[in-house]
C-alpha positions as CSV (number, residue, x, y, z in Angstrom):
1,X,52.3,-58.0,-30.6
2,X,51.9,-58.6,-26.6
3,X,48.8,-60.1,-25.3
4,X,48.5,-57.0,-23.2
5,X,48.3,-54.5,-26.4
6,X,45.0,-53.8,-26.0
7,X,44.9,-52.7,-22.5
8,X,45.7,-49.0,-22.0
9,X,46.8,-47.2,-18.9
10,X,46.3,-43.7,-18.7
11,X,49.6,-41.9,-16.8
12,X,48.4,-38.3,-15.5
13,X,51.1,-36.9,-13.9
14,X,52.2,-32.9,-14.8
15,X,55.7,-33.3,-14.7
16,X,56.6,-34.3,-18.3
17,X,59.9,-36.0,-18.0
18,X,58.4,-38.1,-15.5
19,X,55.4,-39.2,-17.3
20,X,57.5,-39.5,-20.7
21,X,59.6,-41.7,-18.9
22,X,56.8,-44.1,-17.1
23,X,55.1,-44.3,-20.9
24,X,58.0,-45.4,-22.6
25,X,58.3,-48.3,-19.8
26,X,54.8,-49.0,-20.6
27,X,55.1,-49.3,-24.0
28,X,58.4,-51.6,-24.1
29,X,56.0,-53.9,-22.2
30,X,53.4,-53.4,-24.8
31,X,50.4,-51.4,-23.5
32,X,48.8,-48.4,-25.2
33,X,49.1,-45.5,-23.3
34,X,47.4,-42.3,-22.8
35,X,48.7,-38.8,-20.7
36,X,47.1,-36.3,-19.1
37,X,48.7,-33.5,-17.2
38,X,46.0,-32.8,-14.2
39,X,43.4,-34.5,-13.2
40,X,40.4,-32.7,-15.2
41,X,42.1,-34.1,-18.0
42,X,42.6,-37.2,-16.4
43,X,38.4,-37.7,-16.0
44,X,37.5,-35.9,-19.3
45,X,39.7,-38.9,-21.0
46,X,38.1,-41.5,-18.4
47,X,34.9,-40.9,-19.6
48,X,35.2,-40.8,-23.5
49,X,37.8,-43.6,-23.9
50,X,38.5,-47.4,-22.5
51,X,40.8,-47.4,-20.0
52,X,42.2,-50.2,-18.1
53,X,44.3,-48.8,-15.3
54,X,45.9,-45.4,-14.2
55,X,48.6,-43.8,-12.9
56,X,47.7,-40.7,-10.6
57,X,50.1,-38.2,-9.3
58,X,48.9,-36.8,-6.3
59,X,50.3,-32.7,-6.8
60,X,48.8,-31.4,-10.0
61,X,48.0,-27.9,-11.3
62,X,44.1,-27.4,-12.0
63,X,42.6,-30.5,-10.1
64,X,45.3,-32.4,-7.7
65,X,44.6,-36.1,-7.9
66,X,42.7,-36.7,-4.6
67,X,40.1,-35.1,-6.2
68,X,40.4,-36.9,-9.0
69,X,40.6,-39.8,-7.4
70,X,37.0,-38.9,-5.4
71,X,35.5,-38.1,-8.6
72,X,36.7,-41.2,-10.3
73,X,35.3,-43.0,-8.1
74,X,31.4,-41.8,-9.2
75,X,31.3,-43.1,-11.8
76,X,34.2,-46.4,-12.6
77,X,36.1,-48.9,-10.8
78,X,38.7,-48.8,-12.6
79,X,42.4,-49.7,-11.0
80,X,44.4,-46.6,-9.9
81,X,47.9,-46.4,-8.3
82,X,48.9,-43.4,-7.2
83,X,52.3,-41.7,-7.5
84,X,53.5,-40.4,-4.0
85,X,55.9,-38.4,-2.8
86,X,57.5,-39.6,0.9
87,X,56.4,-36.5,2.0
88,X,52.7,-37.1,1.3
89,X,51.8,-39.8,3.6
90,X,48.7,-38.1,4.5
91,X,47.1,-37.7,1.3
92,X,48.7,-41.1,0.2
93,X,46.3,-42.6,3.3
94,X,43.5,-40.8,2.0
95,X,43.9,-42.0,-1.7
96,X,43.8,-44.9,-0.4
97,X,40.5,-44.1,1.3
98,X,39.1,-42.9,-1.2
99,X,39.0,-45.8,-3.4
100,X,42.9,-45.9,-4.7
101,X,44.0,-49.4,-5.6
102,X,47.7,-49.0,-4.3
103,X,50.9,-46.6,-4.7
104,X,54.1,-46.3,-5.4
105,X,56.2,-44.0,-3.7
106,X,58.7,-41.7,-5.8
107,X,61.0,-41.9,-7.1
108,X,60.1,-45.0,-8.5
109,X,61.9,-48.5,-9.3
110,X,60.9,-49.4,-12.9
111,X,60.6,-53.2,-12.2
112,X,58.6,-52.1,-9.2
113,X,56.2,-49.7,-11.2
114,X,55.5,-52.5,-13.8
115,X,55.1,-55.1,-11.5
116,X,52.2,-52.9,-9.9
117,X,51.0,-52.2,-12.9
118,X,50.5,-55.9,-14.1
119,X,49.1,-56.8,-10.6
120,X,46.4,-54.3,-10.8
121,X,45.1,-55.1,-14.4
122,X,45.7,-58.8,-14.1
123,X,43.0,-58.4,-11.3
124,X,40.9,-55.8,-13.1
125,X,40.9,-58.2,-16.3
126,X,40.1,-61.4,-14.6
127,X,36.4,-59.4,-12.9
128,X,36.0,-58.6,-16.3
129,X,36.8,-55.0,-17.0
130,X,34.2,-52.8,-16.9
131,X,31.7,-54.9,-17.4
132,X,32.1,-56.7,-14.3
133,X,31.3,-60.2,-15.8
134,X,32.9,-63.2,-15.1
135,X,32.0,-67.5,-16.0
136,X,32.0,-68.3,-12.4
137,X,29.2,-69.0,-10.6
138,X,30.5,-69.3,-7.7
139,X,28.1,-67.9,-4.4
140,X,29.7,-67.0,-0.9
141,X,27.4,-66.7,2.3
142,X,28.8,-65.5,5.7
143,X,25.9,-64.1,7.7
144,X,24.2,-61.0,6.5
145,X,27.1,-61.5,3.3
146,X,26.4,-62.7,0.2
147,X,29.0,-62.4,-2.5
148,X,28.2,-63.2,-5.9
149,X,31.1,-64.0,-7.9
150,X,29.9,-64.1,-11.4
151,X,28.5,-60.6,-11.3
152,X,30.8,-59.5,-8.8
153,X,28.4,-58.3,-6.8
154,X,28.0,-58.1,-2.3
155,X,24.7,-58.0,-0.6
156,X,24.5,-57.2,3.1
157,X,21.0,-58.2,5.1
158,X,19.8,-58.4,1.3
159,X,21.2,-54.1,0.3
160,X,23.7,-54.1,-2.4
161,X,26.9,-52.9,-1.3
162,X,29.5,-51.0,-3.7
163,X,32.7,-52.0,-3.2
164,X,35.8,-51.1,-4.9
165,X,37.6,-54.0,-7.2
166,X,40.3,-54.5,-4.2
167,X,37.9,-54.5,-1.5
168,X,35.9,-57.5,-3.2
169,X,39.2,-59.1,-4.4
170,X,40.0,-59.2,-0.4
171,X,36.4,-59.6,1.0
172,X,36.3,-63.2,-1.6
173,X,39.8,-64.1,-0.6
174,X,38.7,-64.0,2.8
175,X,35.5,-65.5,2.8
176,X,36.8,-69.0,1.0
177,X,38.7,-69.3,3.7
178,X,36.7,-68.5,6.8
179,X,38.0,-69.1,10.5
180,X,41.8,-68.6,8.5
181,X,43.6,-66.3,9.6
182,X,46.0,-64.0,7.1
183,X,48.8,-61.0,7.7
184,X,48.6,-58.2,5.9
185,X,51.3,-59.7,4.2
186,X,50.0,-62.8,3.0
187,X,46.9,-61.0,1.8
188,X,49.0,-58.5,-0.3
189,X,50.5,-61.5,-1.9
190,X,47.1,-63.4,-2.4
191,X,45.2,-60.6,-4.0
192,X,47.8,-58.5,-5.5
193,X,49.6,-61.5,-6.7
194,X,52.9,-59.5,-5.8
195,X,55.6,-59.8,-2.9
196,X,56.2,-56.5,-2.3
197,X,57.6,-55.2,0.9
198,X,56.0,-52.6,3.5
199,X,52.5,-53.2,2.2
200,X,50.8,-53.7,6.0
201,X,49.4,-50.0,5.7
202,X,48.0,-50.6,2.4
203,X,46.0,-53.8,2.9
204,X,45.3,-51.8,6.7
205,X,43.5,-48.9,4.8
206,X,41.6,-51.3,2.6
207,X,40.4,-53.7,5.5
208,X,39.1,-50.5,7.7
209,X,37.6,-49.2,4.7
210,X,35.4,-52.3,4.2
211,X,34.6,-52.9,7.6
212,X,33.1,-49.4,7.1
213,X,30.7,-51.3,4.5
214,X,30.0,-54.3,5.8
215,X,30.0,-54.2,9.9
216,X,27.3,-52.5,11.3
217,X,30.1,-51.4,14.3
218,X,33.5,-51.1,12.4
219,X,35.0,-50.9,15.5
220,X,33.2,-54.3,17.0
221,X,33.4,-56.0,14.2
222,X,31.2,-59.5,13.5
223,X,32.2,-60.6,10.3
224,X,35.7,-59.3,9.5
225,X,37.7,-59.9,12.8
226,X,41.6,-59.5,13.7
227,X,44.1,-61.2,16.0
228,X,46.9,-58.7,16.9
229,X,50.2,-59.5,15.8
230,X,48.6,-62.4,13.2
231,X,46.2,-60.5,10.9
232,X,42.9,-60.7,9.9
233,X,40.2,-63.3,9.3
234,X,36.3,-64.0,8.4
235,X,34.5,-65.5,11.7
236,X,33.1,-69.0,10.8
237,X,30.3,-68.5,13.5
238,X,28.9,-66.4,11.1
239,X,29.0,-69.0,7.9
């Protein structure tokens, strides 16, 4: 048996063939899997079982899984990737908002899919699930920032501040290097631990989302600063 057995991923998607399909690919890589068909199954099944990353189509009968995704979001942390359409840029911006991890767009490359999926619970594992524990000790300071590695936590002017498991991931990444600057690129490859291509608008919805947390002016940053054309970086001033 796989190292990965005991992680599950829960695929909620209501086209059958399509969610068949993504489950046997799961399980040939050794992962339990669960299904749901909307995403009111998709919670009910978050909140009674352990579940280590999903898979979220965005059009679904019942509840649709923005919605999901905002409701999700209440209550775990848990990775999600969202299955797109190219037609649904909009709401695939928005998941992303919301608290979505990354996507893939349909129809799907398998090799793609599982690289995604390994990515996000590679990173999910190593902050310790659920729990959020971790055998670092490790403390970063930038200002009014105080990241906490080995209970994952941020503080800003001493208020905790929630983050989601990829805005830490980048918000670390960025601090233990301050004063380096980083493309969107580079960044996708550092805290996905993937190379995919056209990733700028993801790690671009995830940096404006945590400037929204952490900058008093989102639009005048002081912490979490860009250089057009070269990407993004944490001002040393501030350390």
């Amino acid at each position: 048996m796989k190292d990965n057995a005991k992680e599950t991923v829960l695929v909620c998607d209501d086209e059958k063939d399509i969610a068949n399909a993504i489950s046997l690919f799961l399980k040939s890589e050794g992962y339990d899997v669960k299904t749901a068909s909307n995403g009111k199954e998709a919670i009910e099944i978050l909140e009674s079982e352990e579940i280590h990353l999903v898979l979220l189509d965005i059009m679904m009968p019942v509840m649709d899984g923005v919605t999901a995704l905002s409701k999700i979001r209440e209550f775990s942390n848990v990775p999600v990737i969202m299955l797109t359409a190219k037609s649904e840029d909009t709401d695939k911006i928005l998941g992303l908002n919301l608290g979505a991890d990354d996507y893939v767009t349909k129809p799907f490359n398998p090799v793609e899919l599982m690289a995604r999926v390994r990515s996000g619970l590679r990173r999910y594992m190593q902050l310790g699930g659920n729990t959020a524990t971790g055998a670092g000790e490790e403390e970063l300071v930038c200002g009014g920032i105080r990241v906490v590695d080995r209970t994952k936590e941020v503080w800003l002017d001493g208020e905790p501040v929630r983050l989601t498991r990829t805005e830490y991931d980048i918000l670390k990444f960025l601090m233990e290097n301050p004063g380096n600057v980083y493309s969107p690129t580079e960044i996708y490859k550092e805290v996905w631990k993937d190379n995919c291509m056209g990733t700028e608008s993801i790690v671009a919805v995830h940096i404006r989302h945590l400037r929204e947390k952490i900058e008093i002016d989102p639009s005048d940053p002081r912490y979490l600063k860009m250089i057009w054309g070269r990407g993004y970086y944490i001002d040393k001033s501030n350390v």
